[in-house]
N, C-alpha and C positions, 0 to 999 in steps of 0.2 A: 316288676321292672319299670322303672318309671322313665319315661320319653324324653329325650336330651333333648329340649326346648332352643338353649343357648347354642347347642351344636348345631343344631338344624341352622337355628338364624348366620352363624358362623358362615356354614356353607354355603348361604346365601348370599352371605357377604363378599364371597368370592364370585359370585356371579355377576353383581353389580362393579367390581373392579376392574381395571383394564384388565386386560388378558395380557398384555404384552410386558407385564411390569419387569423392571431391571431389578433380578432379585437381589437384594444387600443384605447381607451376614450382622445382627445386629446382639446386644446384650444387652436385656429388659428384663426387671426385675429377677435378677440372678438367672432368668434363662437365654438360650440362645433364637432369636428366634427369626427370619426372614422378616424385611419391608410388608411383603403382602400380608403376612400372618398378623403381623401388627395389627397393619390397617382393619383387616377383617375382623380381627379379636374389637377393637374400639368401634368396630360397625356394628357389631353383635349385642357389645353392651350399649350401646345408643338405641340402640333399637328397641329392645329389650326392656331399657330402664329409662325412659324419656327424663329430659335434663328437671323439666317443673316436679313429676309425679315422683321421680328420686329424691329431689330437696325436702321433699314436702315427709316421704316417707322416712328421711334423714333424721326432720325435725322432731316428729313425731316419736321416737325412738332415742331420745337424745336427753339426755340430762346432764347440769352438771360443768357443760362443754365437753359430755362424752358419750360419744355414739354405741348402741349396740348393732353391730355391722351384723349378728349373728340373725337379729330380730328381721334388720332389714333386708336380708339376704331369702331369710324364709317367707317375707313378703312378694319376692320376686321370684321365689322357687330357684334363685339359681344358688353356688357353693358360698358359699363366705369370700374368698380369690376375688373372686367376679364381684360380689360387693363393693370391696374393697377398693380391685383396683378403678371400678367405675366413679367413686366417690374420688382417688385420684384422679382421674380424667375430666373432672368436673372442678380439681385444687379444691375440693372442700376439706379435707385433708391431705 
């Protein structure tokens, strides 16, 4: 059983957020998800995937002008999703 890494840092993420936040009902990437969740999700993978050592693993992994998110994913141990959506959060795609 391998140790949710990204989760852990997740609920981290909610440590470092206000505690008082105004929760908003939001729809991101076909799910439903609260303000905080957000935030925390994009804390998680920031954290997790710092913005140089992500490009760089991007590059590396990249032919063509096409990424294997799969490659880069198992660089960072986290799912493919979390790849992915970090590489959005970054508009590299």
């Amino acid at each position: 059983h391998r140790f949710d890494t990204l989760g852990f840092i997740h609920e981290l993420g909610h440590i470092v957020q206000k505690e008082d936040m105004i929760i908003n009902q939001i729809v991101w990437d076909g799910r439903t998800q609260n303000l905080e969740e957000l935030r925390v999700d994009i804390f998680a993978r920031s954290f997790w995937m710092p913005k140089k050592c992500f490009e760089s693993v991007v590059t590396q992994n990249s032919c063509c002008g096409k990424c294997d998110v799969d490659a880069v994913a198992n660089y960072f141990s986290v799912d493919y999703v979390d790849a992915f959506l970090r590489g959005k959060d970054l508009c590299i795609w």
